[in-house]
N, C-alpha and C positions, 0 to 999 in steps of 0.2 A: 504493500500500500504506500503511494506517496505521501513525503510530505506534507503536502498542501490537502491531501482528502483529509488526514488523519487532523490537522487544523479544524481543517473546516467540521467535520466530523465531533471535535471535541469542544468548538464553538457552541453549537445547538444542542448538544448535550448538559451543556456548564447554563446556561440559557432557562433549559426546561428544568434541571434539577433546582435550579433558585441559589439563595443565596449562602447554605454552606456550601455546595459544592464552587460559587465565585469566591470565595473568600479562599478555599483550599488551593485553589488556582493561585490567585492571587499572591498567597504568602507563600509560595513554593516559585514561585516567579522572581519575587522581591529578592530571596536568600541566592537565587541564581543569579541572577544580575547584578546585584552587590558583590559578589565572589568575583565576577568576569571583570568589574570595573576594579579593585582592588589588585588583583592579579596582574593585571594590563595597562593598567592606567595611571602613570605617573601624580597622575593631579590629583585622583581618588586616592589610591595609596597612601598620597600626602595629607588629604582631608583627610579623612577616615581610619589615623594612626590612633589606636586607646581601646576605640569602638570592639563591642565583642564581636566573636569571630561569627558568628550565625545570627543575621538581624532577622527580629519576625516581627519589629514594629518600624514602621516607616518613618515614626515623630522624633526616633534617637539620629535620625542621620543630618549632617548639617545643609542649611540648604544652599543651594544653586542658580544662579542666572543667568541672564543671555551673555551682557558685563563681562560675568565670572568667567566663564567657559572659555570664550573669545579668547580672552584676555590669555587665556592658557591652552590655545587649540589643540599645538603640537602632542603637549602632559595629558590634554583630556583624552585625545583618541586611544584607544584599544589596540590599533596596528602603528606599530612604530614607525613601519614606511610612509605614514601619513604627514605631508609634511602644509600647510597652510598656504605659503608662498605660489607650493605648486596647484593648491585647489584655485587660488585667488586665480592665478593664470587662464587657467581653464574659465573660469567663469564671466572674465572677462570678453572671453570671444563668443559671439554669437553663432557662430559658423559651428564651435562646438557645442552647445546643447544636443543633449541627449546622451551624449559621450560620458561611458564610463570613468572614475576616474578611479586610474591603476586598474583597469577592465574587469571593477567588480561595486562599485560605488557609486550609485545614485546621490546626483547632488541636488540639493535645494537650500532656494535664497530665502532671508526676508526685508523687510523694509526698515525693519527696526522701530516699530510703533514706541517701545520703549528706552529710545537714544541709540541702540545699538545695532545695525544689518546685521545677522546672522549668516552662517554657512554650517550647514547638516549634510552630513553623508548619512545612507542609508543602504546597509548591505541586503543583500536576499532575503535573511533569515525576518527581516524588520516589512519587507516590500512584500512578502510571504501574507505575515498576519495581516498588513491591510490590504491584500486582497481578496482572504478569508472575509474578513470584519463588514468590505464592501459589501460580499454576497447574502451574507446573515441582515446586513441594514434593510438590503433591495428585498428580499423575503419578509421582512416586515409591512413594506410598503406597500406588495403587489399579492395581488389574488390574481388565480389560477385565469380566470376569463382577461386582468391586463396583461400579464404573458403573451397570453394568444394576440393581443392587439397589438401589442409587439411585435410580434413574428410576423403577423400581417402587415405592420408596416417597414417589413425587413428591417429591424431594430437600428432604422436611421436615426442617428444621434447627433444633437450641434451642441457644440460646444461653443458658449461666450468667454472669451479667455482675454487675459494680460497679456501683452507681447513686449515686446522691446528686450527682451535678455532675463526676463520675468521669469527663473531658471525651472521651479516648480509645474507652475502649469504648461510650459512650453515642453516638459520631457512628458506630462502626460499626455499631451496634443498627440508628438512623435509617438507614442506606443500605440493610442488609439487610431492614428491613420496606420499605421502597418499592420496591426490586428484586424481591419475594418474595412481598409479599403475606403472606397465611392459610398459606403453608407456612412462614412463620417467624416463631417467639416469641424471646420473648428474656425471661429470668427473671433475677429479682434474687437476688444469692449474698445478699443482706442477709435474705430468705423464710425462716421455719422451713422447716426437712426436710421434716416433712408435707404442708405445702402444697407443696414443690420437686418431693415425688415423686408427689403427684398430679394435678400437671400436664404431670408428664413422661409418666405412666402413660395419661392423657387422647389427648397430642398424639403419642404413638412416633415419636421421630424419627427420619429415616433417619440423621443427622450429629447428633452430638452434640459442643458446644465449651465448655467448662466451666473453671475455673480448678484448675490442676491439685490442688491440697488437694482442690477441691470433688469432684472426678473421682473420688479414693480414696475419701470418704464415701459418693457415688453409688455405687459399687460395695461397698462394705459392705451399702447399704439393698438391693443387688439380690441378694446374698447370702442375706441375713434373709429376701427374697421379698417385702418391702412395693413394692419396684420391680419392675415386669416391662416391657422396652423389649429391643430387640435393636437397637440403630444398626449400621449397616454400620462407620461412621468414627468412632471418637470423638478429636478434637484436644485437646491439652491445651495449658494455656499459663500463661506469668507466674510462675510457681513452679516448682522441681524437685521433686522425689520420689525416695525410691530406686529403683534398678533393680526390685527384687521388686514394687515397688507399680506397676512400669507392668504391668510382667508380667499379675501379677494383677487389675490392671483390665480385660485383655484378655482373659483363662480367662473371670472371672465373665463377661461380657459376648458374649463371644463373637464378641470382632470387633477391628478391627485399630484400633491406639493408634498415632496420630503425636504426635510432643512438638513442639514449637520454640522456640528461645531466642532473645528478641530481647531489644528495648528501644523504650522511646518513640523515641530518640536515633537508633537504626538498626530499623526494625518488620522488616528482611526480612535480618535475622543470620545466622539457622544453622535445618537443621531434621533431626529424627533419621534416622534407619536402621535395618532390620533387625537390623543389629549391635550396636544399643544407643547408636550414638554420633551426633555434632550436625556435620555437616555445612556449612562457613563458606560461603556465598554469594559467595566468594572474586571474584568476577567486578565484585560491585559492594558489596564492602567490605573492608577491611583491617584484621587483629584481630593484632596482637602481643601476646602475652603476655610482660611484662617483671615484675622482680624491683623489692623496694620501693623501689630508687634507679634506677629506670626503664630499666636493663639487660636485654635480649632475654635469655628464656631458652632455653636449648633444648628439643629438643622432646621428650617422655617427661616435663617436671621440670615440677613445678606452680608456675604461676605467682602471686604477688602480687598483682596484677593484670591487665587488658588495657585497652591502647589502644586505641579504636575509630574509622576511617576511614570516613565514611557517602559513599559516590560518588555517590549521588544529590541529599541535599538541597545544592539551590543556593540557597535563599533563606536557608536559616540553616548556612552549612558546620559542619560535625559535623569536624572534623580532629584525627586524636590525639588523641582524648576520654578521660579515664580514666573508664571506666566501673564500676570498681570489684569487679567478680569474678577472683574467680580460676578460672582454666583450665588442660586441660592440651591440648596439641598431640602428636597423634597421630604416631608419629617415624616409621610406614612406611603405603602404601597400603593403607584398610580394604578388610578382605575383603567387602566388599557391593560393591565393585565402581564405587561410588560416584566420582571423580576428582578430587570438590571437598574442600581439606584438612576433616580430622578432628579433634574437639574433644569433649574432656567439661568442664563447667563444675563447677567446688567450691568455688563462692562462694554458689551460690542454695540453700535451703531451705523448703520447706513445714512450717510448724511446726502443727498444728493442738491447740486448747487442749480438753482434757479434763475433766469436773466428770462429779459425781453429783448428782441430783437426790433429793429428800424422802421419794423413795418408793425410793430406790437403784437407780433405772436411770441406765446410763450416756450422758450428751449429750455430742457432740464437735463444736463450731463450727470452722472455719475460721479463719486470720488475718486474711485478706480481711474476710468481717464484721466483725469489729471497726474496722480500718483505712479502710471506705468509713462508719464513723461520724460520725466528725469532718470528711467533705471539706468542708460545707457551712457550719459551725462559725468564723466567720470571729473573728482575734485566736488562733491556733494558730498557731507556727512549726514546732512539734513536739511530737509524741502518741510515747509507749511505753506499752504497756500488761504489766505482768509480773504471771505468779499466782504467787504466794510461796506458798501451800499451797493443797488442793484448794478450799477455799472462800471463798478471799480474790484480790482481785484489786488490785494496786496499779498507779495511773494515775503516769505522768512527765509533767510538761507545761511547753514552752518556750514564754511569748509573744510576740507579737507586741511590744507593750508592758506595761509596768507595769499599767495603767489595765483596771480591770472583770474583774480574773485570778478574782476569784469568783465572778461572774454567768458568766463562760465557762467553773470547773470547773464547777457546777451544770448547767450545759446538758449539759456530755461525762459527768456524772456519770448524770444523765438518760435518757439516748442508750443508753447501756450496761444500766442498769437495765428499759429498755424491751426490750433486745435478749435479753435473761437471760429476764427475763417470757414473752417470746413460746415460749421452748424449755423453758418450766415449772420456769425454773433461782430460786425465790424465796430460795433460803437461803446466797446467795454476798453477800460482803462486797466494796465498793467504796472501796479509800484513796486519800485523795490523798497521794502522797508529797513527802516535803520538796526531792528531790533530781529533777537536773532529768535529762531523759532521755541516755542511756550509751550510744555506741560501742562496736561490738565492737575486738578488737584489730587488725582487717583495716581499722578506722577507719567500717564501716558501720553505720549504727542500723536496730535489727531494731524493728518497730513490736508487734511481740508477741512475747512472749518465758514460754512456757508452762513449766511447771513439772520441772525435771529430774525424767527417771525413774530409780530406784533400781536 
């Protein structure tokens, strides 16, 4: 038996026995992965010198962050031959995405919501369980009769993705056109609307996976009637939404909305439920939600933040990660019936930014397009982008160094003014501000930050 059945296999197993046999998982996980990172791992080794030799509680380990890690790539990886320099290289060429690196590691970026880009390798063993986890999510989702409409509609799938070197979704793009073929596109959220919806209108997808801002505009244009698609599935992802707005992506549409909440850091977190709520993969991750002096809170009280336990990745362990949302934990068994714990997130937000154009129709981009602006933009530490009134838009910018900060606002100056153009937005103003980009109070940098409404 492979692998990946005996996974998958012992996924829905761990699922229907409930919550001893997730927790017997769990702490037989925990004790593994803290052995591999001790053994392996210079950084851990170093943290984790005193600690006894068999942990079977998560709250004795010290914790971990983006910061911390970074800051110690080389110490944290598990393989020695991993060297940071050489990941950076790679990740900088676009031409290589997709490209293993050392022909065995999956790379992925982030933006650094919390001051810091990230870089995660992801071996098999780690790319294994989530796409176990994916299959156990889509079984929740789907009944026997959307299948079939799936297949009927040869399980054509559009992807709305990041592009510009956006390392994550662009290696999932590449797997899914070579697995797929002519039944799978993959569209850039960076496209006017116009062209987004007539290509969506073109290709009808039976799955549709879009970023979830982009989800809610997609369902406005199919509102208006410029859109006409009927997907069986639509996923959303990378952003929240309100509740109303999943809702009514699923009326307009006519078809059933799953959400999921992950991260580069852990890609197979949580995924929702008919009940509205996020579902923790509790089998092969550990998510505490503690108070801002790293105090567990209990369950109903909104947390601070949470700490994230990744059980899979062994090449870069993920341990006590402050991932930076706030959550709340579900204090009794959801009524979906569901066994893995319950979670709502109220840390994430889908801000989408708003303008009138010259002739007073109203355009609404996404945050995403503006934030996949600058990936490729090299001497950025950090972009915020804020509209201070409807036709002004003010840039925050942290560099790299001192050196060419005006040949590299002009370029994100550029970038923006092209992206304005394309949505016939000519009469918006672009400042550069003198002040460099702002934390919220939860300590997170929002990268766009649209105009309060009255």
């Amino acid at each position: 038996m492979s692998n990946r059945l005996q996974l998958l296999l012992d996924a829905w197993k761990t699922k229907r026995l409930g919550k001893h046999a997730i927790e017997e998982r769990q702490q037989s996980r925990l004790a593994d992965i803290v052995n591999i990172a001790r053994q392996n791992s210079p950084y851990y080794k170093e943290l984790y010198k005193g600690l006894p030799d068999n942990i079977k509680d998560v709250s004795v380990l010290p914790i971990t962050s983006k910061k911390k890690l970074m800051e110690r790539f080389d110490d944290w990886c598990t393989d020695r031959n991993i060297k940071l320099s050489e990941v950076q290289e790679l990740v900088k060429d676009p031409n290589l995405i997709g490209k293993k690196f050392l022909g065995k590691y999956t790379v992925a970026t982030t933006s650094g919501t919390t001051g810091t880009p990230g870089i995660f390798l992801l071996d098999s063993h780690s790319m294994m369980v989530t796409s176990v986890l994916a299959i156990r999510m889509l079984s929740s989702w789907l009944a026997f009769g959307d299948v079939l409409k799936i297949i009927v509609g040869r399980g054509r799938m559009a992807m709305v993705m990041a592009t510009g070197g956006h390392f994550a979704s662009s290696i999932a793009a590449a797997r899914m056109t070579k697995s797929r073929g002519k039944n799978f596109i993959a569209l850039s959220a960076h496209k006017p609307m116009p062209e987004l919806v007539a290509s969506l209108n073109k290709f009808k997808p039976a799955l549709l996976a879009p970023y979830a801002s982009m989800g809610a505009l997609l369902a406005t244009e199919q509102e208006e009637g410029r859109l006409n698609i009927r997907p069986v599935l639509i996923t959303l992802s990378a952003e929240g939404l309100a509740e109303s707005e999943y809702k009514r992506i699923a009326k307009v549409f006519d078809s059933k909305v799953g959400n999921s909440y992950a991260a580069t850091e852990c890609p197979f977190f949580s995924y929702s439920c008919k009940e509205g709520w996020l579902h923790v993969n509790s089998d092969w991750v550990i998510a505490e939600p503690v108070d801002v002096n790293y105090k567990r809170v209990s369950a109903g009280v909104q947390s601070h933040t949470v700490l994230v336990t990744n059980l899979a990745n062994r090449i870069q362990p993920i341990l006590r990660y402050d991932l930076g949302d706030g959550i709340i934990l579900r204090p009794e068994p959801c009524p979906c019936g569901n066994k893995l714990p319950a979670i709502k997130v109220t840390g994430r937000s889908s801000d989408v930014v708003s303008f009138f154009d010259e002739k007073g129709q109203s355009v609404a981009i996404p945050p995403l397009a503006f934030s996949i602006l600058v990936d490729h933009i090299q001497g950025i530490e950090r972009i915020q982008i804020v509209q201070t009134s409807p036709t002004i838009l003010k840039v925050r910018l942290r560099y790299d160094n001192t050196s060419n900060q005006d040949i590299i606002w002009k370029e994100v100056k550029s970038s923006i003014e092209h992206l304005l153009r394309e949505r016939g937005l000519n009469n918006i103003t672009i400042e550069r501000a003198n002040e460099p980009p702002e934390q919220s109070p939860a300590g997170k940098f929002r990268e766009v930050i649209p105009l309060m409404k009255s």
